[in-house]
ROGUZA-463838 format. One record per residue (C-alpha): residue number from 1; residue in three letters; x, y, z. Coordinates in pm, 1 decimal. Layout:
N
PT  num  residu      east     north        up
PT  NUM     ALA         X         Y         Z
...
END
This chain:
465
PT  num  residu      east     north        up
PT    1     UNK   -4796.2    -493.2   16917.1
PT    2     UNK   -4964.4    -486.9   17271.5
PT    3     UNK   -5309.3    -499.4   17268.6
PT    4     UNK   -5391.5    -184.5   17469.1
PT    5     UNK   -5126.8      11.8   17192.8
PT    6     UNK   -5360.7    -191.5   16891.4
PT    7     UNK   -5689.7     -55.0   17047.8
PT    8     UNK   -5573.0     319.9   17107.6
PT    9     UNK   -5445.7     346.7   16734.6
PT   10     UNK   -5771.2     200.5   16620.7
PT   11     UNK   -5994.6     464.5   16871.7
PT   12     UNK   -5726.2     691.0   16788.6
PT   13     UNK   -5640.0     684.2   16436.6
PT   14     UNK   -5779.0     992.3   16341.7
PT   15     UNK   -5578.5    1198.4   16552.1
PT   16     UNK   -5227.8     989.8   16513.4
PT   17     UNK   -5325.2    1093.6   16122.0
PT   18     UNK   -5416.6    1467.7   16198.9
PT   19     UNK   -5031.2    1473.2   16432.7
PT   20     UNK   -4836.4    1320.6   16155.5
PT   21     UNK   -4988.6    1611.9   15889.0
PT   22     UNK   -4971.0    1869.2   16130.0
PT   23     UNK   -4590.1    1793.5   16167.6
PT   24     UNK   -4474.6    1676.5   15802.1
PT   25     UNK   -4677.0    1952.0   15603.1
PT   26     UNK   -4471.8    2250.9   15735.5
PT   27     UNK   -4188.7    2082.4   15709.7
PT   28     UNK   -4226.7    1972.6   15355.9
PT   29     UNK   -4332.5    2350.2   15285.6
PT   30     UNK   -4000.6    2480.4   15461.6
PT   31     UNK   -3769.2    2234.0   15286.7
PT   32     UNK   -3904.0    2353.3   14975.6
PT   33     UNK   -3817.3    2730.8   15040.9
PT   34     UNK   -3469.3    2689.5   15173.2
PT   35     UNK   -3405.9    2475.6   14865.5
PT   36     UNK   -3532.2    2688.3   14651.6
PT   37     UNK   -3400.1    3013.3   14789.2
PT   38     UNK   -3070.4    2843.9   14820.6
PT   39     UNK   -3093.0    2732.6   14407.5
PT   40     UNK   -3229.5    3072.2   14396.7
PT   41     UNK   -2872.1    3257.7   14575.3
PT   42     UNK   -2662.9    3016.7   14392.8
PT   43     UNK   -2772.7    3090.2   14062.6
PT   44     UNK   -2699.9    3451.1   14124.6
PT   45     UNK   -2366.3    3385.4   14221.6
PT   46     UNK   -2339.5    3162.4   13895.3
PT   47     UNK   -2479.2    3491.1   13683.6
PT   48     UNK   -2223.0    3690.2   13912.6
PT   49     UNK   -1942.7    3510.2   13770.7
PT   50     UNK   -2071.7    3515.8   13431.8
PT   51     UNK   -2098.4    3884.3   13429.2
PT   52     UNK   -1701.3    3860.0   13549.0
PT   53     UNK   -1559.4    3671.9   13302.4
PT   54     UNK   -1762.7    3833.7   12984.2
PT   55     UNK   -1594.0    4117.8   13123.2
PT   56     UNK   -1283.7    3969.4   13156.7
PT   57     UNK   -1321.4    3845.5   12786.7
PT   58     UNK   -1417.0    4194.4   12613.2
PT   59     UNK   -1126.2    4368.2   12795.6
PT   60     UNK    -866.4    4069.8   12649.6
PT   61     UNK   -1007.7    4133.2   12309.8
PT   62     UNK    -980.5    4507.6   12314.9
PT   63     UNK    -610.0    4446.2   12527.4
PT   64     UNK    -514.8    4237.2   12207.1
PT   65     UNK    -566.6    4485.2   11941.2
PT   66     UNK    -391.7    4816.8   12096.0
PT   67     UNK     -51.8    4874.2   12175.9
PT   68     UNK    -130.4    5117.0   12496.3
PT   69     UNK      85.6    5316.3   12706.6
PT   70     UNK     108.3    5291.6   13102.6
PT   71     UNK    -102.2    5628.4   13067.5
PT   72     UNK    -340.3    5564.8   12803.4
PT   73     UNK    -433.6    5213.6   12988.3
PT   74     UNK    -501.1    5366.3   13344.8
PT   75     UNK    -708.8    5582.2   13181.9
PT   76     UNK    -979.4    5273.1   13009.2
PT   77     UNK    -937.6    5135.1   13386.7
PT   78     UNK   -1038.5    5413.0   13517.5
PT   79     UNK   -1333.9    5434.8   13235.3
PT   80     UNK   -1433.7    5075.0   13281.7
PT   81     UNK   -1456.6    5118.0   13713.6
PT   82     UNK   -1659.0    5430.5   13659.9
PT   83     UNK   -1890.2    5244.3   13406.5
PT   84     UNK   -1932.5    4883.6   13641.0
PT   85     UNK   -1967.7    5005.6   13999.0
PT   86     UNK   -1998.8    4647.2   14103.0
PT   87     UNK   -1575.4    4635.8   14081.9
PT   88     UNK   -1347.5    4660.7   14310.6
PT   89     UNK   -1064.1    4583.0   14192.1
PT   90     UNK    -922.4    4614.5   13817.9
PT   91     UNK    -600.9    4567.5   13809.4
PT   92     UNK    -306.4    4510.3   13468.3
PT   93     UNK     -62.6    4313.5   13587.0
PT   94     UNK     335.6    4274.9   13445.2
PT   95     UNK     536.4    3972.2   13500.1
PT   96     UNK     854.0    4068.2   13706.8
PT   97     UNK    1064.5    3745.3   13774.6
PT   98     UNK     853.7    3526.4   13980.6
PT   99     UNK     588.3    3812.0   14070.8
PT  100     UNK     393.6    4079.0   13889.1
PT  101     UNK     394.4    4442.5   13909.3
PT  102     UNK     108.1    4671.9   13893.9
PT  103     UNK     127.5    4842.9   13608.9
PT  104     UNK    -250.2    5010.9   13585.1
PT  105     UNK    -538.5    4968.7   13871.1
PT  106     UNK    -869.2    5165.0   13955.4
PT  107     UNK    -635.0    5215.3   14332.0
PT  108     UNK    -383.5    5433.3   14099.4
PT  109     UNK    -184.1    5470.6   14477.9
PT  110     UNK     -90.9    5088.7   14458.3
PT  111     UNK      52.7    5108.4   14065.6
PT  112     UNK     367.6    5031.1   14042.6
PT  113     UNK     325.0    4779.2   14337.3
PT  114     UNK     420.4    4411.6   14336.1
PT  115     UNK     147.2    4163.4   14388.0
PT  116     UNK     192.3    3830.0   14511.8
PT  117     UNK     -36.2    3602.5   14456.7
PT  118     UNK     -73.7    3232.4   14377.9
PT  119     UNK    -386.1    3243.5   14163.9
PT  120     UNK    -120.0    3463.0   13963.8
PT  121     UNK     119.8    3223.7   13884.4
PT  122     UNK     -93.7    2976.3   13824.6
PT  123     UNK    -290.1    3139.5   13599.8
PT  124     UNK       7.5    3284.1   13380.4
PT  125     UNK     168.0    2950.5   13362.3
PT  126     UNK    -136.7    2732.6   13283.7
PT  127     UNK    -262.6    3003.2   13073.5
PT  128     UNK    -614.5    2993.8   13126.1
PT  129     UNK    -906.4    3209.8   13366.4
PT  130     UNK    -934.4    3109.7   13764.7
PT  131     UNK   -1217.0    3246.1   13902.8
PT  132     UNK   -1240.1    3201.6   14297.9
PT  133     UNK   -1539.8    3295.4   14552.0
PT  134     UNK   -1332.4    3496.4   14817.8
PT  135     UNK   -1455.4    3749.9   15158.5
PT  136     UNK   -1325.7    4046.1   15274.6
PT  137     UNK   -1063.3    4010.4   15511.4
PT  138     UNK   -1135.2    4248.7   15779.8
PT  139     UNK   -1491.5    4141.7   15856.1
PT  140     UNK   -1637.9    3798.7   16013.1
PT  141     UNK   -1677.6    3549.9   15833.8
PT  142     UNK   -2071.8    3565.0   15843.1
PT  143     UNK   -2093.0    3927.2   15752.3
PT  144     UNK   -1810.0    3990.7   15548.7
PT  145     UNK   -1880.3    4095.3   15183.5
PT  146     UNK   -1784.0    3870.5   14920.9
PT  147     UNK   -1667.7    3941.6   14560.5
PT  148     UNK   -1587.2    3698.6   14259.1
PT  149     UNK   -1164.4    3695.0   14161.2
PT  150     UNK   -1070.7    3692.8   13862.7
PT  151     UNK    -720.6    3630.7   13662.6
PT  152     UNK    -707.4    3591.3   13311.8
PT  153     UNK    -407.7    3625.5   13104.8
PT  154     UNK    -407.8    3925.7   12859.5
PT  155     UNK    -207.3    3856.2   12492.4
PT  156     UNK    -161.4    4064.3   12234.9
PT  157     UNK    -194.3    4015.0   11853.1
PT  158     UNK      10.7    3724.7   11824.5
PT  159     UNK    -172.4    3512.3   12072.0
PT  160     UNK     161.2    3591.8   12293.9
PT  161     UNK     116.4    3638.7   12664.9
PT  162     UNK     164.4    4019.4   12788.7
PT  163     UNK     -38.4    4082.9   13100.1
PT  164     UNK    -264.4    3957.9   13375.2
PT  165     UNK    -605.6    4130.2   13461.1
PT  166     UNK    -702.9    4046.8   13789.3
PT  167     UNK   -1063.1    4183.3   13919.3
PT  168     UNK   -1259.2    4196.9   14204.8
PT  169     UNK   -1635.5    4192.3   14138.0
PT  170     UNK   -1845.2    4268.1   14444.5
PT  171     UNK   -2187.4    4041.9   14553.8
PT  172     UNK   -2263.4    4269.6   14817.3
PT  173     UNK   -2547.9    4449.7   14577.9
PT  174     UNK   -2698.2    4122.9   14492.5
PT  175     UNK   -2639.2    3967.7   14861.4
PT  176     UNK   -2887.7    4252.7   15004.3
PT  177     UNK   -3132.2    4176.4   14748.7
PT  178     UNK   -3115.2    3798.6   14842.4
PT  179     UNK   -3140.0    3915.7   15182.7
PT  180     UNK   -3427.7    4131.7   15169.1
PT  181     UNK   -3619.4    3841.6   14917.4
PT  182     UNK   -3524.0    3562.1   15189.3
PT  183     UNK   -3645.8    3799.5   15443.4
PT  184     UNK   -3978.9    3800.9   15237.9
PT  185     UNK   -3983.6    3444.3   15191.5
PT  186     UNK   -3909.3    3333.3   15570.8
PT  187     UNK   -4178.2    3586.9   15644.2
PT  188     UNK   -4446.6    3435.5   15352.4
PT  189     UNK   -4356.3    3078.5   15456.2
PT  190     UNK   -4410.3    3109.3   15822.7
PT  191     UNK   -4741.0    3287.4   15744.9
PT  192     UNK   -4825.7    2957.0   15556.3
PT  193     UNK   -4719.9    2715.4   15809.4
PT  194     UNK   -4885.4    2881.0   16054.0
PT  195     UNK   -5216.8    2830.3   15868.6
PT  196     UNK   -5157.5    2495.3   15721.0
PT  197     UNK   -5088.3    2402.5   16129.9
PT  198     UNK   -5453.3    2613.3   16226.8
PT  199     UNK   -5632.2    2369.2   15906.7
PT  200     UNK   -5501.6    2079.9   16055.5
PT  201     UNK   -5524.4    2165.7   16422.4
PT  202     UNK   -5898.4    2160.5   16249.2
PT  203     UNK   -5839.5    1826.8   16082.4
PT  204     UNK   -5946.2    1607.6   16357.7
PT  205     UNK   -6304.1    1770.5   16393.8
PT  206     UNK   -6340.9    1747.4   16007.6
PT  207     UNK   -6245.1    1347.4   16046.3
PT  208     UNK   -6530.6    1347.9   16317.1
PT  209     UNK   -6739.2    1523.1   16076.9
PT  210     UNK   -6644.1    1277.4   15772.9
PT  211     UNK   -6717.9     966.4   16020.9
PT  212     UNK   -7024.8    1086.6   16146.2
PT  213     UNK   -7147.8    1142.2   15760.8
PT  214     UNK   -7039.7     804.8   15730.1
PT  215     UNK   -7200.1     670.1   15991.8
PT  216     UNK   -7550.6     891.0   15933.2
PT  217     UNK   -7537.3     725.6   15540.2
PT  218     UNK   -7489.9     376.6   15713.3
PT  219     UNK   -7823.8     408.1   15946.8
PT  220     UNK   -7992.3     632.4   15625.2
PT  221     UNK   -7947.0     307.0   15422.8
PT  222     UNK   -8060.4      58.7   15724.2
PT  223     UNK   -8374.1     287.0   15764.3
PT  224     UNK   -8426.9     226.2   15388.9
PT  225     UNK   -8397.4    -143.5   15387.9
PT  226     UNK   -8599.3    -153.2   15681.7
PT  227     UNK   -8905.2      10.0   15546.4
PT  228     UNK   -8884.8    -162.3   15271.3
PT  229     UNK   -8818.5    -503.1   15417.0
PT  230     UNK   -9083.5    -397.7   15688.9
PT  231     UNK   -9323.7    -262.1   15447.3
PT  232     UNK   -9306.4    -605.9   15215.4
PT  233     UNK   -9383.1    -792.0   15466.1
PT  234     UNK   -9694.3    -636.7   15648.4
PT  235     UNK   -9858.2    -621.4   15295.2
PT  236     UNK   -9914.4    -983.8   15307.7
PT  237     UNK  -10113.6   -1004.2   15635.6
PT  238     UNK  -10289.7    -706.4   15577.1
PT  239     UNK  -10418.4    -874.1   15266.6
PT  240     UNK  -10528.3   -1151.8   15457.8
PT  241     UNK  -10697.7    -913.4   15702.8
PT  242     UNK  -10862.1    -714.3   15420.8
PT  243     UNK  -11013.6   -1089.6   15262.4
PT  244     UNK  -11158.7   -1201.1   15598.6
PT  245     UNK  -11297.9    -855.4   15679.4
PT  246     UNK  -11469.2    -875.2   15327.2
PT  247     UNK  -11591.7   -1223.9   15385.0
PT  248     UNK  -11749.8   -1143.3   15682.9
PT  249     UNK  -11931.6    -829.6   15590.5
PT  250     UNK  -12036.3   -1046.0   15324.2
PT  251     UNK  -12190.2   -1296.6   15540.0
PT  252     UNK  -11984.4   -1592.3   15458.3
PT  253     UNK  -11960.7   -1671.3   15868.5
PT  254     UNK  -12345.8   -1612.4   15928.3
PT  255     UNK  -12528.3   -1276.7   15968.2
PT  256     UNK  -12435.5   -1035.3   16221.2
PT  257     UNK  -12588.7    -776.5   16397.3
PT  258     UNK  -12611.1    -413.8   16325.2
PT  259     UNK  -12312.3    -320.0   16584.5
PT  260     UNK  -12142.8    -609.1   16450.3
PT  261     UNK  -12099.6    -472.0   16080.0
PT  262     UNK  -12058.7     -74.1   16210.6
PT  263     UNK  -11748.8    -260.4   16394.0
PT  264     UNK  -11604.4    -423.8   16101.6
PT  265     UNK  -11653.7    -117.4   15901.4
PT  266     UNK  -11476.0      26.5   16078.5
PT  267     UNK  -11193.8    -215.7   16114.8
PT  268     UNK  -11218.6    -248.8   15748.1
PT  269     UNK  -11158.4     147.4   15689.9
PT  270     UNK  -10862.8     147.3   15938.9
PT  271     UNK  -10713.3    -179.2   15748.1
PT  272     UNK  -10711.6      36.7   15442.2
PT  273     UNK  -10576.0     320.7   15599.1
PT  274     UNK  -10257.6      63.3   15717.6
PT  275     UNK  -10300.3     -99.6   15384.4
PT  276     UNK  -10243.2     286.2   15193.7
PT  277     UNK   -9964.3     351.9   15436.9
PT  278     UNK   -9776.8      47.0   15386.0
PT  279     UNK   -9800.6     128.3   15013.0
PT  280     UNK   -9658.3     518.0   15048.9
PT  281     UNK   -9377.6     371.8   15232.0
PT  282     UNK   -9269.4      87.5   14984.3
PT  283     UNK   -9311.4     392.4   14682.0
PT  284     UNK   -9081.5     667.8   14921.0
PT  285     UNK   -8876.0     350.6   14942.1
PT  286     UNK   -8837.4     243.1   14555.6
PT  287     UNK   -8846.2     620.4   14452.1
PT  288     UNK   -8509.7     755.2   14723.8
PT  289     UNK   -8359.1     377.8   14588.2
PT  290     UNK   -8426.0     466.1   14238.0
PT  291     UNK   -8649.5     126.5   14205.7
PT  292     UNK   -8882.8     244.2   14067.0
PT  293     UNK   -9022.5     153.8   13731.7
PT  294     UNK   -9188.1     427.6   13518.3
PT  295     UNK   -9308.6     219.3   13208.4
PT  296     UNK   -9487.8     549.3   12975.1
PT  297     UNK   -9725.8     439.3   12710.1
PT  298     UNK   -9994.8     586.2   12551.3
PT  299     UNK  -10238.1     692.6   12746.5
PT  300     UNK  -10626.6     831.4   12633.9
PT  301     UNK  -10609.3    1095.6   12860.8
PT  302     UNK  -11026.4    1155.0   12818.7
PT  303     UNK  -11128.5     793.2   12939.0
PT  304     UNK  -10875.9     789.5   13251.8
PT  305     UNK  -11024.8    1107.8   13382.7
PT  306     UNK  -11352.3     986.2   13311.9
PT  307     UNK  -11307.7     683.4   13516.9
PT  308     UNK  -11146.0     894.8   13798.8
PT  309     UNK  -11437.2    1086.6   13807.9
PT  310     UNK  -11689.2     809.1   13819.7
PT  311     UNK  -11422.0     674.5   14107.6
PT  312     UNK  -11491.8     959.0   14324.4
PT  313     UNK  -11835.1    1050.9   14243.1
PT  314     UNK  -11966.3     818.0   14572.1
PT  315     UNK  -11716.3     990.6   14788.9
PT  316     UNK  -11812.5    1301.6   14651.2
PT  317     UNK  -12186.2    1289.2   14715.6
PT  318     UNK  -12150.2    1130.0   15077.1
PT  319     UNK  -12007.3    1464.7   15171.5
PT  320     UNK  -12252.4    1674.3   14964.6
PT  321     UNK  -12012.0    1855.1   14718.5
PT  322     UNK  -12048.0    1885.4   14384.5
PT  323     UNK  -11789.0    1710.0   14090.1
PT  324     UNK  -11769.4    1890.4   13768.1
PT  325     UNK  -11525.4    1717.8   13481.3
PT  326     UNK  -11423.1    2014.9   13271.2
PT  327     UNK  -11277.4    1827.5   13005.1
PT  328     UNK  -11136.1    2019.4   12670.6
PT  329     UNK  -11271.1    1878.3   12367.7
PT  330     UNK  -11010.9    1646.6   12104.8
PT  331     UNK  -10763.2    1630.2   12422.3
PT  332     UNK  -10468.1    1473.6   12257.0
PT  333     UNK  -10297.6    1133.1   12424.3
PT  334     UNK  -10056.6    1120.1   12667.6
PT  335     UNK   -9727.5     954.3   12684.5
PT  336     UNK   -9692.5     820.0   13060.7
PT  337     UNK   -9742.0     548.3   13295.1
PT  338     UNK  -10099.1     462.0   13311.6
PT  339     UNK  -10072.1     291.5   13655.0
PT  340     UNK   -9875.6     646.0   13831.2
PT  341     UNK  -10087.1     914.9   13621.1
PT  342     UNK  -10389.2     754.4   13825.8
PT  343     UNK  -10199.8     740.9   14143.8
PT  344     UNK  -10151.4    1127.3   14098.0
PT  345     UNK  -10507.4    1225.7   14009.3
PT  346     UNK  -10609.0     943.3   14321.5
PT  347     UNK  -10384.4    1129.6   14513.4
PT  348     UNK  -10482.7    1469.3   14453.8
PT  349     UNK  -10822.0    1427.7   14409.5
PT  350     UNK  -10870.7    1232.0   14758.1
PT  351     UNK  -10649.1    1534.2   14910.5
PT  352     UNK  -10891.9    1791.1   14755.6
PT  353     UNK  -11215.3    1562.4   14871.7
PT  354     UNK  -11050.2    1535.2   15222.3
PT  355     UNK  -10989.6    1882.9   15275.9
PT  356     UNK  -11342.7    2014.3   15144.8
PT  357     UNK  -11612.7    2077.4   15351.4
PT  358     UNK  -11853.8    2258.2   15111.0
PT  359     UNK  -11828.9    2331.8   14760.2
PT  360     UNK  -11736.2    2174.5   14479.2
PT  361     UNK  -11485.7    1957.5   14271.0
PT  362     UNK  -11329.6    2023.4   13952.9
PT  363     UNK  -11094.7    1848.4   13740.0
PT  364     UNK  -10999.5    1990.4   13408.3
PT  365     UNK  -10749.4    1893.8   13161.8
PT  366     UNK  -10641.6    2119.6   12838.9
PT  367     UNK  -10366.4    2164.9   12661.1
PT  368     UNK  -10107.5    2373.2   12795.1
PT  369     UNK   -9866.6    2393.3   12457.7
PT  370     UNK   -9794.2    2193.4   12185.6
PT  371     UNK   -9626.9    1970.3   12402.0
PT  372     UNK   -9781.7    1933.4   12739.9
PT  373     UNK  -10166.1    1884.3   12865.9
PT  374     UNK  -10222.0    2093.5   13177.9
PT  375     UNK  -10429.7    1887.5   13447.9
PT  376     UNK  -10596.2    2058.4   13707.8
PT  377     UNK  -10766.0    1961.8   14075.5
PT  378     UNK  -10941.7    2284.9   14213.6
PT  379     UNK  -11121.1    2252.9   14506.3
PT  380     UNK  -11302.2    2492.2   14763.1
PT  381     UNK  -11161.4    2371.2   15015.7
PT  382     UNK  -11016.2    2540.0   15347.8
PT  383     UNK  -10716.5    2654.7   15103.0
PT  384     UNK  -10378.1    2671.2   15199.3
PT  385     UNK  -10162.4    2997.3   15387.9
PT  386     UNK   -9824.1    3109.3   15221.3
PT  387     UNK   -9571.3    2943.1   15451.8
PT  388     UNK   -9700.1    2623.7   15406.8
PT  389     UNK   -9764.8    2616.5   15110.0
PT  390     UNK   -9311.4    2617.1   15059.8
PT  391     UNK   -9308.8    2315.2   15226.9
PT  392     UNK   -9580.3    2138.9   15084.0
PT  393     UNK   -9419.1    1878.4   14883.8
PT  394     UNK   -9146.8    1795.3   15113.6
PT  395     UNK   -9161.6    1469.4   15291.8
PT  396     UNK   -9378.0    1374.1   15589.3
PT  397     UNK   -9523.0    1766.8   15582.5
PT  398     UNK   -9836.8    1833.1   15666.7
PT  399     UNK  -10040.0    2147.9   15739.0
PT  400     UNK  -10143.6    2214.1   16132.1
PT  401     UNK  -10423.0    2468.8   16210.0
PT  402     UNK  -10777.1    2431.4   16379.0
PT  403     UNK  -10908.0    2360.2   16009.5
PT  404     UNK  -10675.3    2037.1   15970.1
PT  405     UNK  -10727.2    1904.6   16310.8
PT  406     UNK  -10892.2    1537.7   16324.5
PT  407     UNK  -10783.3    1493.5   15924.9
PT  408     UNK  -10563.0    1175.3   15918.9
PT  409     UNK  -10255.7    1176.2   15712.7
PT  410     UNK   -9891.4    1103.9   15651.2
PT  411     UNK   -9759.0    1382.1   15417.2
PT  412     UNK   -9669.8    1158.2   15235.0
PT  413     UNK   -9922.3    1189.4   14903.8
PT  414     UNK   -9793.7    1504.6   14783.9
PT  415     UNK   -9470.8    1421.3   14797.8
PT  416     UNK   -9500.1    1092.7   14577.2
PT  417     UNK   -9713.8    1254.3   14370.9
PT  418     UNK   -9470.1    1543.6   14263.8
PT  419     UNK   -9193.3    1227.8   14246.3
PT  420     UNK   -9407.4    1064.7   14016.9
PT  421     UNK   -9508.7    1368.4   13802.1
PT  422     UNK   -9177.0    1447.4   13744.9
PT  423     UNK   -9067.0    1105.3   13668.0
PT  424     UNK   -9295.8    1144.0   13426.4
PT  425     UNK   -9156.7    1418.1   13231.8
PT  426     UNK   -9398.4    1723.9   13375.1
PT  427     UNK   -9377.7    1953.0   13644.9
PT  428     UNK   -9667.9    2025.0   13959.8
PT  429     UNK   -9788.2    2368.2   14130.0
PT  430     UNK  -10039.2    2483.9   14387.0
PT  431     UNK  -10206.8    2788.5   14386.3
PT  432     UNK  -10411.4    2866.0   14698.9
PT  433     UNK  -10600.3    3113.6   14864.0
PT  434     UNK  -10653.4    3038.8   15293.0
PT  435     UNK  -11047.8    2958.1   15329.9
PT  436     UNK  -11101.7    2979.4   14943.3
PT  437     UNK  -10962.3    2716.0   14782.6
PT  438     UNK  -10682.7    2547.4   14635.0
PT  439     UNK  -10567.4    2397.9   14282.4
PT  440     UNK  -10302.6    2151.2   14183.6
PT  441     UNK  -10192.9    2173.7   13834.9
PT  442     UNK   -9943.1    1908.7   13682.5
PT  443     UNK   -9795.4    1851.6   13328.0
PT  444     UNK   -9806.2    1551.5   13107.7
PT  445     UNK   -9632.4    1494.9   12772.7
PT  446     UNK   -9865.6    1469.6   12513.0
PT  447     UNK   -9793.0    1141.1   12263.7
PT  448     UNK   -9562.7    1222.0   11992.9
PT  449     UNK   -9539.1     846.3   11896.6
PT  450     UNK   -9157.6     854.1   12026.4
PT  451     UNK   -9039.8     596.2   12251.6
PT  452     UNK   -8886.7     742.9   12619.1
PT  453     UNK   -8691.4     477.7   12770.1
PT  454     UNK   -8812.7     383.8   13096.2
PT  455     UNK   -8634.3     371.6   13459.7
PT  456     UNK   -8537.1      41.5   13506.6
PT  457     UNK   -8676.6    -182.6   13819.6
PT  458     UNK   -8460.7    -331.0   14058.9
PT  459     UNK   -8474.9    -749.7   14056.8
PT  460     UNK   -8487.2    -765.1   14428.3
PT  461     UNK   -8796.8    -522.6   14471.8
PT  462     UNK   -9018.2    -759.6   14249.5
PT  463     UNK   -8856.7   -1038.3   14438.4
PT  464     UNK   -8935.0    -903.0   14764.5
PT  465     UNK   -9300.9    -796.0   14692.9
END
């Protein structure tokens, strides 16, 4: 194959597919109604004939068993034509020589007539039923009616051959029916083709829609790999940066001066800030990669929050608000991860410090049923207006007003935290009221002494970090 011919198909293929559908579709679906309207207009011509020669069979048997005369059998011919309108032709037939006469008909002009016919002979001298598919004569070919012949041999008691009965049974009834059914049909199927050919007219813009899905999943997975390769791999010089920053505050390179140490304070502070960041990303990472490991144990709820309170009570006082603990007495234990319950209360408690300017702190725990502990972060804060509060645990949100302005972020917290809450086997809300307050609740399991299998932990991630 020419190159230029091997490069279109490839650029191409889509629409050489969509062509070939487009054209072998409708045809399949038109194949498939002639066929079966032709199976359809042959088995009626098969029940047609049927019809004839049970007919055909009850007259014999009735033929066999009387001894008529020419009157008294005109007159059941006459009874049978006005009973099957669908004849044309009924005709008792008398062998005379080498032809037959008509000896009784539903035409009573042509009785007494000689009819010659080959089906006649043959019939009488093999002894046995031809039935032949025949057209009326004085019409074309294409429009002329047809009927189903019949000649059968008629005997009488002693299995003797007396007669012929020849009949004409007309399809004309059951052609219009066929007609007016393939009309409906033809009608139907070129409805459907025309909409199979408008779906796949379409089916070129739904293969650009397919690739392009492809191709957004392709860079959706890079971007994940990235981060997380990127991510492992700043950790390790930020740790170095964090050590040296410590070691000289500390004084390990010689004393420095007063702007000196406001300097690396606040290099240290933005280190932690990249240091924080780099973490969120390698957790939004593990978490959309299902990485990460959620190991539950049990937890002493009392002591954790304890600790998280003594945590925050610095950060608390530097910004002169006030930290209440509002702690239930004989709080059960808690069946999580020790490491990602404190991540959650760091989380929300650092949100609730950040976003308080005066006020207080409080963070309560009780039990919410005889399954769950309810833990709460309420804060009276600059609260937190309807809309936003919809999209305040979706990725990379964050709230933008005058209050918010200066207030570094990634909106990222809240979204790992609800992650990890749920991961855990509890839920998370907000309630909030705009320049009163807000309070995140979660849920925690409370220890029933029944293990929870945990979420297994990718080899590469503990490789890679």
């Amino acid at each position: 194959m020419p190159k230029k011919s091997k490069i279109f198909l490839q650029r191409n293929y889509q629409i050489i597919y969509a062509v070939v559908l487009i054209i072998l579709i409708p045809l399949t679906i038109i194949f498939n109604t002639v066929s079966s309207v032709k199976s359809f207009k042959n088995n009626i011509d098969v029940e047609l004939q049927r019809q004839a020669l049970t007919i055909s069979q009850v007259f014999s048997a009735w033929f066999a068993e009387k001894d008529l005369t020419p009157t008294e059998l005109q007159t059941k011919v006459a009874s049978i034509g006005d009973a099957t309108r669908d004849l044309v032709r009924f005709d008792i037939l008398s062998p005379s020589g080498e032809n037959f006469i008509v000896d009784a008909s539903l035409n009573e002009a042509s009785v007494g007539e000689i009819s010659e016919d080959l089906n006649n002979v043959i019939s009488w001298h093999q002894g046995r039923a031809i039935a032949t598919l025949v057209y009326a004569e004085d019409q074309p070919i294409n429009e002329a009616d047809r009927f189903w012949q019949l000649v059968t041999p008629l005997q009488d008691q002693n299995d003797q051959k007396k007669a012929l009965l020849r009949l004409d049974m007309s399809l004309s009834v059951m052609d219009n029916l066929v007609q007016q059914t393939l009309t409906k049909s033809y009608l139907i199927l070129a409805v459907t083709v025309l909409i199979v050919i408008l779906l796949l007219a379409a089916n070129t813009r739904i293969f650009e829609y397919a690739l392009l899905f492809k191709k957004l999943k392709e860079v959706d997975k890079m971007k994940d790999e990235f981060i997380s390769m990127a991510s492992h791999e700043l950790r390790t010089p930020i740790t170095t940066i964090k050590g040296f920053l410590s070691m000289m505050l500390e004084g390990d390179f010689g004393n420095l001066n007063e702007a000196g140490q406001k300097n690396l304070k606040i290099m240290e502070a933005s280190t932690n800030r990249l240091a924080h960041l780099v973490e969120d990303l390698l957790n939004v990472s593990r978490i959309e990669q299902n990485r990460l490991e959620i190991a539950p144990v049990k937890v002493e709820l009392g002591e954790l929050l304890t600790s998280i309170g003594d945590e925050f009570d610095l950060r608390v006082k530097e910004k002169s608000l006030d930290l209440k603990l509002n702690l239930f007495a004989d709080l059960p234990a808690v069946f999580a991860d020790p490491d990602k319950l404190r991540q959650v209360l760091i989380n929300l408690m650092g949100n609730a410090v950040k976003y308080t300017k005066k006020g207080e702190i409080e963070l309560i725990a009780k039990k919410e049923n005889d399954k769950f502990i309810r833990i709460a972060v309420k804060d009276s804060g600059m609260g937190i207006a309807a809309p936003a509060r919809a999209n305040l645990f979706n990725k990379f949100y964050r709230v933008q007003n005058d209050d918010t302005k200066g207030i570094v972020g990634t909106g990222l917290g809240l979204w790992i935290t609800k992650q990890l809450v749920e991961l855990m086997g509890g839920e998370i809300f907000v309630d909030s009221i705009e320049h009163v307050g807000s309070q995140f609740y979660f849920t925690i399991p409370i220890y029933s002494g029944k293990e929870i299998k945990s979420r297994p932990e990718e080899k590469s991630d503990k490789k890679n970090g």
